[in-house]
C-alpha positions as CSV (number, residue, x, y, z in Angstrom):
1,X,0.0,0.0,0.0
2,X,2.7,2.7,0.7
3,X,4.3,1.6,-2.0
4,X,1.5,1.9,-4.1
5,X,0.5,5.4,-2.8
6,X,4.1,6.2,-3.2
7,X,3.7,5.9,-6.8
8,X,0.8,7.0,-7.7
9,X,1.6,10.3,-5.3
10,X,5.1,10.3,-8.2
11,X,3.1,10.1,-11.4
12,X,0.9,12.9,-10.2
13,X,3.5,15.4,-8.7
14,X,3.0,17.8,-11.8
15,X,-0.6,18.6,-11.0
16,X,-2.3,20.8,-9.2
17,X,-4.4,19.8,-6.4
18,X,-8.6,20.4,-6.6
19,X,-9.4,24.1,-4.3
20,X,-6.5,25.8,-5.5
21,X,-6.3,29.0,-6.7
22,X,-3.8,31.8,-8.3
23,X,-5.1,35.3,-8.6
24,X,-8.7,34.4,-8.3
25,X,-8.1,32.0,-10.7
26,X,-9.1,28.1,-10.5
27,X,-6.4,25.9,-11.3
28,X,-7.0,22.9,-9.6
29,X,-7.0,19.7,-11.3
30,X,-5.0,21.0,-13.9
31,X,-1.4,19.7,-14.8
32,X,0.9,22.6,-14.6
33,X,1.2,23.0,-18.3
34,X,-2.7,23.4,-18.2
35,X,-2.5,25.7,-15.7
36,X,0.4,27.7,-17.2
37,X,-2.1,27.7,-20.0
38,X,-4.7,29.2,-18.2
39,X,-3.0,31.8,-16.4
40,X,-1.6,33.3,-19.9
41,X,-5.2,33.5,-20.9
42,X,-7.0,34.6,-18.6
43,X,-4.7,35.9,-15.3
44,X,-2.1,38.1,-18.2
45,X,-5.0,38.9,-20.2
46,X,-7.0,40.3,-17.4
47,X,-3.7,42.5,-16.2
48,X,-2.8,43.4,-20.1
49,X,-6.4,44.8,-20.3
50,X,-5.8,49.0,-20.0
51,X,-6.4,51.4,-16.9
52,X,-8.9,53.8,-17.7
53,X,-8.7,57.0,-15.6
54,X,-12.2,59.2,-16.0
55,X,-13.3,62.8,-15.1
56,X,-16.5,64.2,-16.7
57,X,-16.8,63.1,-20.1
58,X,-12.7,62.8,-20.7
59,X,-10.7,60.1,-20.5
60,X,-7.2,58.9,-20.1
61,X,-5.8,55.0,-20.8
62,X,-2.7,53.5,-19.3
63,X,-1.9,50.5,-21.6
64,X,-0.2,47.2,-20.9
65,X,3.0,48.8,-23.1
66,X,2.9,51.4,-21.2
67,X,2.8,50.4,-17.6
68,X,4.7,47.0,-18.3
69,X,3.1,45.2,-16.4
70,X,3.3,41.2,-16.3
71,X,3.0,38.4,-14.2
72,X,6.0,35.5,-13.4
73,X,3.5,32.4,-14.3
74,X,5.8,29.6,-14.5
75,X,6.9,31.0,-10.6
76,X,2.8,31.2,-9.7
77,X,2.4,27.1,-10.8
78,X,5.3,26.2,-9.3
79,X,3.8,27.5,-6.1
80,X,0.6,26.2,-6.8
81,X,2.4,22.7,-7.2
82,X,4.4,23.3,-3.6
83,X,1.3,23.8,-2.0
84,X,0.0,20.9,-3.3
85,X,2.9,18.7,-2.7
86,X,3.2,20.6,1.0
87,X,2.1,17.2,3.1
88,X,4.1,13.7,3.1
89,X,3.3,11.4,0.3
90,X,0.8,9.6,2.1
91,X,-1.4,12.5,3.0
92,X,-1.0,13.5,-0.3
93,X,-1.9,10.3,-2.1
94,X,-5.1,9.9,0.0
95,X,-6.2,13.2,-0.9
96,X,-5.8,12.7,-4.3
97,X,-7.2,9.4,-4.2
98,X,-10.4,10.9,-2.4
99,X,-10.7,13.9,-4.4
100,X,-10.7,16.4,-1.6
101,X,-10.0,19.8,-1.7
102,X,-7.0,21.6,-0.2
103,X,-8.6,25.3,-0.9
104,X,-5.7,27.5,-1.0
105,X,-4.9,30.6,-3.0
106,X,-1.7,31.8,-4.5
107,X,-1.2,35.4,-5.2
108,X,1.0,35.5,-8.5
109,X,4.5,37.6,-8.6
110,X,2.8,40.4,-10.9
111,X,5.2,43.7,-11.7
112,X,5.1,46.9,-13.2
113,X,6.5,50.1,-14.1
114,X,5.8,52.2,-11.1
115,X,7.7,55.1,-12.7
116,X,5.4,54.7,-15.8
117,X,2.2,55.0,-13.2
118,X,3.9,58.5,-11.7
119,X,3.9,59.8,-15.5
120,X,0.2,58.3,-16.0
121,X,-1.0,60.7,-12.7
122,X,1.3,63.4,-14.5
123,X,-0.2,63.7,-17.9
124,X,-3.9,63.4,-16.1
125,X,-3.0,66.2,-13.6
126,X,-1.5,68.8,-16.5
127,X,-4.5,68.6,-18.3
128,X,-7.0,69.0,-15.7
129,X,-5.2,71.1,-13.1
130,X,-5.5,74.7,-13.0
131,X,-4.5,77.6,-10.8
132,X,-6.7,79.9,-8.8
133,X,-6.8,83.1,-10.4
134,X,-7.3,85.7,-7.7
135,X,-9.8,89.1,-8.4
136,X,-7.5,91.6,-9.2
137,X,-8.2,95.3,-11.3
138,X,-8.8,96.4,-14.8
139,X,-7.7,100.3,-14.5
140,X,-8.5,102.8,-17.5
141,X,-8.0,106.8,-17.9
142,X,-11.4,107.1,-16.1
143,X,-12.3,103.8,-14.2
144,X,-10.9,101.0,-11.8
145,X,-12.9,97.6,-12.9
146,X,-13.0,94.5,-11.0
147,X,-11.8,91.6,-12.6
148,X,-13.7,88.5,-10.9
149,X,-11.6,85.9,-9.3
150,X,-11.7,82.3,-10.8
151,X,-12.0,79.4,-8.3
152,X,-8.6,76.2,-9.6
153,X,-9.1,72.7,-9.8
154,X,-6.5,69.9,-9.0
155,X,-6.5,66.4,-9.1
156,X,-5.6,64.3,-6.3
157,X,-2.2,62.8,-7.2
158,X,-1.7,60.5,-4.3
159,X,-5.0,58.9,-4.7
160,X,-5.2,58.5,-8.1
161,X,-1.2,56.9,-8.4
162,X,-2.7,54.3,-6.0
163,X,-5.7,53.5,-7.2
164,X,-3.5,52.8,-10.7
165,X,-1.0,51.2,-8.7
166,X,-3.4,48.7,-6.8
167,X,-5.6,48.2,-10.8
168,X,-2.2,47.0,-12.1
169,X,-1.4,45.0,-8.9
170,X,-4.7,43.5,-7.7
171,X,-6.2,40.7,-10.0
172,X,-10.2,41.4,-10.3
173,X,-9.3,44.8,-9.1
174,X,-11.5,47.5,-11.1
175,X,-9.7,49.0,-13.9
176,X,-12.0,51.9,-14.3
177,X,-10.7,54.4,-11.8
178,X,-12.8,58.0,-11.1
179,X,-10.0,60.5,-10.9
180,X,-11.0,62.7,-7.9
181,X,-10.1,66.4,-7.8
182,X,-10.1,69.1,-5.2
183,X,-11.1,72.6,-5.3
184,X,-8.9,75.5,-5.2
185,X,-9.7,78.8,-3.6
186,X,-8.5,82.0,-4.7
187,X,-6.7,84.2,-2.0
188,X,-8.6,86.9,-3.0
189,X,-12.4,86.8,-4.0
190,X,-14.1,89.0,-6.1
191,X,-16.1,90.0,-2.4
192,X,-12.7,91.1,-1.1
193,X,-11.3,92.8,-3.7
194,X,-13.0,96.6,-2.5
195,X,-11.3,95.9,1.1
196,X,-8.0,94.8,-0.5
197,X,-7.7,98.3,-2.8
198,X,-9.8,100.4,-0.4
199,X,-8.5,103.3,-2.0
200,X,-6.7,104.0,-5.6
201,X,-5.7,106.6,-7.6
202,X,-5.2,106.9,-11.3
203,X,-3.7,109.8,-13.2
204,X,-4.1,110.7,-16.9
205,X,-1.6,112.1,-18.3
206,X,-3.6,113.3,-21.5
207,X,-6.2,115.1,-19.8
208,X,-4.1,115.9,-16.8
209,X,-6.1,114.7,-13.8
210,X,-5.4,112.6,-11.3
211,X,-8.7,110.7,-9.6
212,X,-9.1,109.1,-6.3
213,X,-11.0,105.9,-5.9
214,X,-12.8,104.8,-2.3
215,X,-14.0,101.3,-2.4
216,X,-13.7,101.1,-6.1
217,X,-15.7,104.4,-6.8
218,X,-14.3,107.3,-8.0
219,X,-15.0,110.5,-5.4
220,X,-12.6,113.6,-6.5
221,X,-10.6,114.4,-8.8
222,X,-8.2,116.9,-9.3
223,X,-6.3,119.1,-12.3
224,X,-2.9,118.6,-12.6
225,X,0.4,118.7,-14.2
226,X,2.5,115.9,-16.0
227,X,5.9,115.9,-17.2
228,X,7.3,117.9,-20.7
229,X,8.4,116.3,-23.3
230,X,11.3,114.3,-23.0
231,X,10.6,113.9,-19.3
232,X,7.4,112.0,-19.4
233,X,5.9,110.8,-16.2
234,X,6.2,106.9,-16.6
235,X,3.3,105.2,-17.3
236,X,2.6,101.7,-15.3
237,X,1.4,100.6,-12.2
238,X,2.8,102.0,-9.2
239,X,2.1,102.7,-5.4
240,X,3.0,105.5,-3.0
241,X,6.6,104.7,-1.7
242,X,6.6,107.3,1.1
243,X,5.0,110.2,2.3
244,X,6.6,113.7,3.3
245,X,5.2,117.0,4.6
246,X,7.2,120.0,3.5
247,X,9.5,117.9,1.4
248,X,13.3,119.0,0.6
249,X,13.8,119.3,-3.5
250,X,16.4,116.8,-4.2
251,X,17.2,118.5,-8.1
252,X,17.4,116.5,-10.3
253,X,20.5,116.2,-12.0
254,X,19.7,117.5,-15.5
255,X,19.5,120.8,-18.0
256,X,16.2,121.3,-17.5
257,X,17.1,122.0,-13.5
258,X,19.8,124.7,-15.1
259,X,22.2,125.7,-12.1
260,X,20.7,124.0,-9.7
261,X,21.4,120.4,-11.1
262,X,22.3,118.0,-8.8
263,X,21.5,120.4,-5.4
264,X,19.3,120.1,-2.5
265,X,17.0,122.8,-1.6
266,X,15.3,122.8,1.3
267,X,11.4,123.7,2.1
268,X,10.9,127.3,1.8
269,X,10.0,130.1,-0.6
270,X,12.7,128.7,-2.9
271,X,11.6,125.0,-3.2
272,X,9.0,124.3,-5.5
273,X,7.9,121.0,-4.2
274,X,5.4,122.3,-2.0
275,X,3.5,121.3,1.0
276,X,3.3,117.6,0.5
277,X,5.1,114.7,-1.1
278,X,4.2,111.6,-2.4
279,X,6.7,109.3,-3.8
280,X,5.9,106.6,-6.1
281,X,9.0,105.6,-8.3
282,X,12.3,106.6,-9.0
283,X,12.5,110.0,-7.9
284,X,9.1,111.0,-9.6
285,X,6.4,111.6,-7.5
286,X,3.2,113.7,-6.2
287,X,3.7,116.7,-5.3
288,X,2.3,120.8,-4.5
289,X,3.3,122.9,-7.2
290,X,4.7,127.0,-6.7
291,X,3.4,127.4,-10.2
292,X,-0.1,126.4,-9.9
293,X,-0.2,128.0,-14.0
294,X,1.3,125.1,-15.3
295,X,-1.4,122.8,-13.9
296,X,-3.0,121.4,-17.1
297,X,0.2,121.1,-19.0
298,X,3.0,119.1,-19.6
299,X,5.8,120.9,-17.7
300,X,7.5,118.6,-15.0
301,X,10.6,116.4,-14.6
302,X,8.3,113.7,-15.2
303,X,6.6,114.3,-11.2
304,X,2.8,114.7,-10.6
305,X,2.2,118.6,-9.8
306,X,-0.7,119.6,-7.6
307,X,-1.9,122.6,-6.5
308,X,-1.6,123.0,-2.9
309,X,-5.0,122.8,-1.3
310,X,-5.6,119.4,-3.6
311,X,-2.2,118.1,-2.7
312,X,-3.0,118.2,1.4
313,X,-6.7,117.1,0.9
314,X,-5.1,113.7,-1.3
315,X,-2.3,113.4,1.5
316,X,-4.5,112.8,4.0
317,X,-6.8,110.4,2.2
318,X,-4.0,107.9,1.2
319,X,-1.2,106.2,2.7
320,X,1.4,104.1,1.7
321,X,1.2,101.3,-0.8
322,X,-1.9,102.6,-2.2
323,X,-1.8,102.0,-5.8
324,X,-1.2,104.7,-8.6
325,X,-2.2,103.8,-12.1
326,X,-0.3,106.1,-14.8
327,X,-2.2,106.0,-17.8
């Protein structure tokens, strides 16, 4: 009898006992060229069918050349077989003889190209994340308009790169993955945007006047004077740098100065920077005027001219870092 079981437990090494599985897969009974069979079919074809990533009504597929991904299944029957052939020769034999099942479950060797996944969650997340755009302003000669803040989008990387990662790895595992997103908020809203600029001023040059803006509505404005030819004040955006009561005149250093290029003068009847100052960018700036004629001209070094009344009613609504547009 043992030797009998001894060889009938031989001539059957190479197959698989009944109740075993790889990958889901049911390969007992099989010999292992069978099985080996079966697992190229059906386990490989399974993992070789592609990842399909969806948001809305896009799409984007990860295929088998892509991700690499395989299974060892000459390594998966030979460990179906060691499970099989895991008792002594007699056990085994009897169960063989009686049919019974040794219900166990192998879990193949299957790989992949994880860096291939990390480019998958790449390409997904460059087309379908965008930025936040915060409410900022549209300024004209005559008008400060709110441009409305956009709320951004991004996808969640982590989760979708395992999600891929465990459709690749998981036999039966659902290859149809949701790509989930999170919302992005803008720093500044649209409702914010009168409390972030609570005041503003713009100036144009070619109707010299400079306007103040409270809460995004325009309340005064004023005449002025811009600089001559050749000495334009710069347009741009700007803000007031500092702030100075009776300022010094720090000449510039230029012909149209004439002999006092290059001097300081100090406040006084001499100094015609009067009152107030209001610097805004490199050594151009708002000021009171001595020649309150020139207001409605071009006649500066490229400064803002006011006349003096106007200049101390602006100082005193503004401070600094409020913005100066320069048309």
């Amino acid at each position: 009898l043992v030797g009998g079981a001894y060889s009938y437990d031989s001539a059957t090494s190479r197959t698989i006992a009944p109740g075993i599985t790889v990958g889901g897969f049911n390969v007992g009974g099989m010999t292992a060229e069978e099985a080996q069979g079966r697992l190229r079919q059906d386990l490989l074809g399974e993992l070789e069918t592609p990842v399909i990533a969806r948001l809305g009504d896009r799409s984007w597929r990860l295929g088998p050349w892509q991700s690499k991904v395989g299974v060892d299944i000459d390594g998966s029957v030979e460990a179906a077989l060691a499970r099989t052939n895991g008792d002594n020769f007699v056990v085994r034999a009897f169960r063989k003889i009686s049919g019974s099942s040794l219900d166990a479950s192998v879990e193949p060797a299957i790989t992949f190209s994880a860096p291939a996944v990390k480019r998958f969650t790449a390409r997904v997340a460059k087309e379908v994340d965008r930025p936040a755009t915060d409410a900022s302003l549209a300024f004209t000669v005559s008008a400060v308009e709110p441009v409305p803040s956009k709320s951004g989008v991004a996808i969640k990387r982590g989760r979708l790169n395992a999600e891929v990662t465990r459709a690749l790895s998981t036999p039966g595992a659902n290859r149809s993955i949701k790509v989930a997103v999170r919302n992005l908020k803008p720093k500044v809203t649209t409702k914010q945007l009168a409390s972030t600029y609570p005041v503003v001023i713009t100036v144009d040059r070619s109707n010299f006047r400079l306007t103040l803006f409270k809460d995004l509505k325009a309340v005064k404005s004023y005449p002025i004077a811009v600089g001559q030819a050749g000495l334009e004040t710069p347009a741009g955006l700007y803000s007031i740098q500092s702030k100075q009561v009776n300022p010094s005149w720090y000449v510039p250093n230029s012909d149209w100065a004439g002999d006092l290029a290059g001097t300081v003068v100090p406040p006084g009847p001499d100094n015609p920077l009067r009152a107030r100052w209001m610097g805004i960018t490199a050594g151009a700036g708002i000021h009171g005027t001595s020649e309150p004629a020139s207001l409605g001209s071009a006649a500066s070094h490229g400064c803002v001219r006011m006349a003096v009344p106007d200049v101390i009613d602006l100082y005193d609504r503004v401070g600094v870092g409020t913005p100066v547009f320069i048309a």
